[in-house]
N, C-alpha and C positions, 0 to 999 in steps of 0.2 A: 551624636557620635558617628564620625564615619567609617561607612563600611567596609570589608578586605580589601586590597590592593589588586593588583593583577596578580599577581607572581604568589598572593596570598589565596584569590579561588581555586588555582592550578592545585596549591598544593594542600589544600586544608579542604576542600570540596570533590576534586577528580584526582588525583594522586594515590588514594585509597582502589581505583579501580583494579580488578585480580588482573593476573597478567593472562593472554589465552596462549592456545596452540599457533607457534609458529612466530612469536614475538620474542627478535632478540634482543629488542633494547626498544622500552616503551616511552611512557611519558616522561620530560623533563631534560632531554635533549633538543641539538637543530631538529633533527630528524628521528622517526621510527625506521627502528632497523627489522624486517620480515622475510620471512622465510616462506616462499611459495611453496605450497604440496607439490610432492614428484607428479609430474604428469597430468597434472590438473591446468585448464585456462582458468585463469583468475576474471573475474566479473568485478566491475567499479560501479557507481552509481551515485549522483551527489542530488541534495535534494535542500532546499531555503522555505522555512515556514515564517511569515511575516505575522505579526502580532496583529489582532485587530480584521485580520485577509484568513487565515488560514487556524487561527485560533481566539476566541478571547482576549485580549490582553491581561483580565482580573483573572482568568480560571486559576484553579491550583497549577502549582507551577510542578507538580510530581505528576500529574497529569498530563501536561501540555509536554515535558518530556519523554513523558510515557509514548506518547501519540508521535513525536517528530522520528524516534529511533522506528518505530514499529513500522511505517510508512515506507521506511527508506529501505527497513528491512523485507519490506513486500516487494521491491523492485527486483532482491537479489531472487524472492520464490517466482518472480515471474520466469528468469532466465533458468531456473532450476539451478539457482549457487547454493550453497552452503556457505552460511556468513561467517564471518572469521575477526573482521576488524573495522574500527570504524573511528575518524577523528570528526570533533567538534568545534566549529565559529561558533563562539555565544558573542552576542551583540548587547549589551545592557544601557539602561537608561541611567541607570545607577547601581550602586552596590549595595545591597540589601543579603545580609546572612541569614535570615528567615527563610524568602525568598528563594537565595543558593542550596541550603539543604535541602529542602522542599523537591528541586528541579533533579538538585548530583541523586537522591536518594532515589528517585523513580526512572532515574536514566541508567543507575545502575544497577538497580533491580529487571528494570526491560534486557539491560545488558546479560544479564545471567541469566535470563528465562531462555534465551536467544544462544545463547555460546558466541557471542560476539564481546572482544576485548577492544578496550577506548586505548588511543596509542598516540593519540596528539589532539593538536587543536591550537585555538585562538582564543581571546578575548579582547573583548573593545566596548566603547563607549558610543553610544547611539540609541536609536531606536530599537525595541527590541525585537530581536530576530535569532533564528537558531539555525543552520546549516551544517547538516550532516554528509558527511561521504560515507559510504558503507563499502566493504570491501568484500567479496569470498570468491569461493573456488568452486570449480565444478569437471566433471567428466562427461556429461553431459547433458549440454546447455540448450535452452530451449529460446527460440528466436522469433520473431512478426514475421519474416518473410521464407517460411518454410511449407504455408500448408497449399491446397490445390482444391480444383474444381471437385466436388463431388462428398471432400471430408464433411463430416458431422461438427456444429459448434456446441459447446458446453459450458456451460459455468459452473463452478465447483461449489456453491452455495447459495443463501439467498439475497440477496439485493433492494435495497432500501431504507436501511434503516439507519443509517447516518443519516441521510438527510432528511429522513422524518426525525431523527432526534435536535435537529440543528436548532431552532425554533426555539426547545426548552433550554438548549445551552446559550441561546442569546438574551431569555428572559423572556420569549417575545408570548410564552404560554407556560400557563404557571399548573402543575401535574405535584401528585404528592409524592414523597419521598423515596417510594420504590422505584415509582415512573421514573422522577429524575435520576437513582441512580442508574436504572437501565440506560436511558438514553446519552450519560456519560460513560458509560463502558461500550455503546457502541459507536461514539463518537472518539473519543480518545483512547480506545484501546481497541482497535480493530486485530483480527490477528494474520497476521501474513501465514500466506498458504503453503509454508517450507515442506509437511512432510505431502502433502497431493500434489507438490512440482513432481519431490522425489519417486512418487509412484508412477506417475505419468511422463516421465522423463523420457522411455525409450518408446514412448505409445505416441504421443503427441506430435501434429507437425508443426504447432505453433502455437505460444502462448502468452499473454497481457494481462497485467491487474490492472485490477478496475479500479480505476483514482476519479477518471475525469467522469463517469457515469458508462453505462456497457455500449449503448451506440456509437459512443464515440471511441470508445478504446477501441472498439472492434472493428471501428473503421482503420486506426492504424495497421488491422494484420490484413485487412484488405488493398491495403496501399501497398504495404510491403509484398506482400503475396501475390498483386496484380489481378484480384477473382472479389466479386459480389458474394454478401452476406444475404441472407432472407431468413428474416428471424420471424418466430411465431412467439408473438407478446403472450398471448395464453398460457405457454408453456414455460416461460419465463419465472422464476421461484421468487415470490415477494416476503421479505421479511416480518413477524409478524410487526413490530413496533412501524410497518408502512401499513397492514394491512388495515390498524386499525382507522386508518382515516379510510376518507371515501375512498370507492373502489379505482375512480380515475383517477385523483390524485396520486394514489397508490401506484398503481400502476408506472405515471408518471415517474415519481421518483427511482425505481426500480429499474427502470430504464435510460434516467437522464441522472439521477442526483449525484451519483458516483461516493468517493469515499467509504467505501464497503471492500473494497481490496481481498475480494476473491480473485479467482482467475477467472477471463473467460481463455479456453483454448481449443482448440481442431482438434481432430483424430482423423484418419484415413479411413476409409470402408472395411479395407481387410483389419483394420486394431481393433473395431469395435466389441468384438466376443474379447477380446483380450483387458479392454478397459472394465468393460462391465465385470469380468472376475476380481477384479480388486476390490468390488463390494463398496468403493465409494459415492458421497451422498451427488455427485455432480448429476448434473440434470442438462439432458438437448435440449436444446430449443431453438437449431435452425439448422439450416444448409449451405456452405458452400456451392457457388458454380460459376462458370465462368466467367468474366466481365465482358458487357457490351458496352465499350468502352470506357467512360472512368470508373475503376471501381468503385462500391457505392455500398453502403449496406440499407437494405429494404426493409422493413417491417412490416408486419398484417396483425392485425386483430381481428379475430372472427373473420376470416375472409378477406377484410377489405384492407387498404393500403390506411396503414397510420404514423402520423406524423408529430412527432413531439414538439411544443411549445415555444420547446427553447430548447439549444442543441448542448451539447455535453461542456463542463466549466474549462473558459479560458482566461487567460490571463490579460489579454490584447485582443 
């Protein structure tokens, strides 16, 4: 028997989405019609998870939706937005109603946990893939190219445990039923760092979530910023589901594996007493200074100058 039509997912699978703040005409038009906050810059960000690259193709598909919205919504906690809206490309190989409720039920469950309203989109036949635009607003927006020689680096959580969980979500290590669902909640449901943008919002001079792994993110605020990172691996906060492998591997992933979607961000010298009263769990673990010529980010363990394996995930 075959499965909904196009015009039949739209409206029997995402059509059900609630409407949010600021939507004056949502799904089932050309266009969404929106209402930008007075006063606020609006933040965009679009993001393409490829089947098979960036997730499973088998996993649960409430899941794998869970993970594609959360991600994208991590881009808006990097810039300190407030998420507001977001349209979806689904790409399918076929049309499967299982499947479809499976995926709308856990995209729009992420959507409500989030305050994020779904306002359009696509569908199409292919391979499967899911590309999200996330849309919000902010008053103030936090940037890669704001911090300076001297600020403090920070990451706002611990690191590694995605990609120690990756392994069990590919099969490749078989852990009992607690373990795997740990390492599926840290893999497909990472949580973007919306309300520790908002705290650090007027503190911070620069901030990135951590997708590609922390030395590589944090190389982009040193590009944009024009100043060398020097990070102290010891002080660096390892998740436990990394700790429990060896200590270097540990390490490793903590540093390189990325998909942990904390922030790393700056502070200025003089914010410092003012971050620290927020009583949040972020943790230094290096310094800002100036560039002798390309900026670069440095790392030391115990002293010595360390270098990772293999550099932070690209795509090319």
């Amino acid at each position: 028997m075959p499965g909904p039509g196009e015009f039949d997912i739209i409206r029997n699978y995402f059509s059900r989405a609630p409407s949010g703040e600021g939507v004056v005409l949502g799904i089932g038009d050309d266009c969404a019609l929106l209402q930008p906050p007075a006063g606020e810059l609006l933040a965009t960000s679009v993001d393409t998870l490829v089947a098979d690259r960036h997730f499973p193709a088998g996993a649960n598909a409430g899941l794998i939706a869970s993970r594609a919205l959360r991600v994208n919504v991590s881009d808006l906690a990097a810039m300190n937005a407030r998420p507001l809206w977001f349209t979806l490309a689904l790409t399918l190989p076929e049309s499967d109603a299982d499947w479809l409720q499976a995926f709308a039920d856990g995209l729009l469950e992420t959507a409500r946990e989030y305050g994020v309203a779904l306002v359009g989109g696509d569908t199409t036949r292919g391979p499967l893939s899911i590309t999200i635009q996330v849309t919000g607003s902010s008053g103030a927006p936090l940037r890669r190219d704001g911090a300076g020689a001297g600020d403090a680096i920070y990451v706002s959580g611990p690191l590694g445990a995605a990609a120690a969980s990756l392994p069990v979500i590919l099969g490749q290590r078989s852990v009992s039923n607690a373990d795997r669902q740990r390492a599926e909640t840290a893999y497909f449901c990472p949580e973007p760092q919306l309300k520790t943008a908002a705290a650090i919002g007027v503190i911070a001079s620069s901030a990135v979530d951590i997708s590609d792994g922390l030395l590589a993110d944090l190389g982009h605020i040193c590009r944009a910023s024009g100043v060398t990172a020097e990070v102290d691996l010891e002080a660096v906060p390892v998740a436990g589901l990394a700790r429990e492998l060896d200590e270097a591997r540990a390490l490793e992933l903590a540093a390189t594996g990325g998909d942990d979607y904390q922030l790393c961000f700056t502070v200025p010298q003089a914010q410092i007493a003012a971050l620290e009263a927020l009583g949040l769990d972020a943790v230094r673990i290096g310094t800002l200074v100036a560039a002798e010529g390309t900026p670069e980010v440095r790392a030391q363990l115990r002293g010595e100058t360390w270098t990772p394996a293999a550099a932070g995930y690209q795509h090319f």
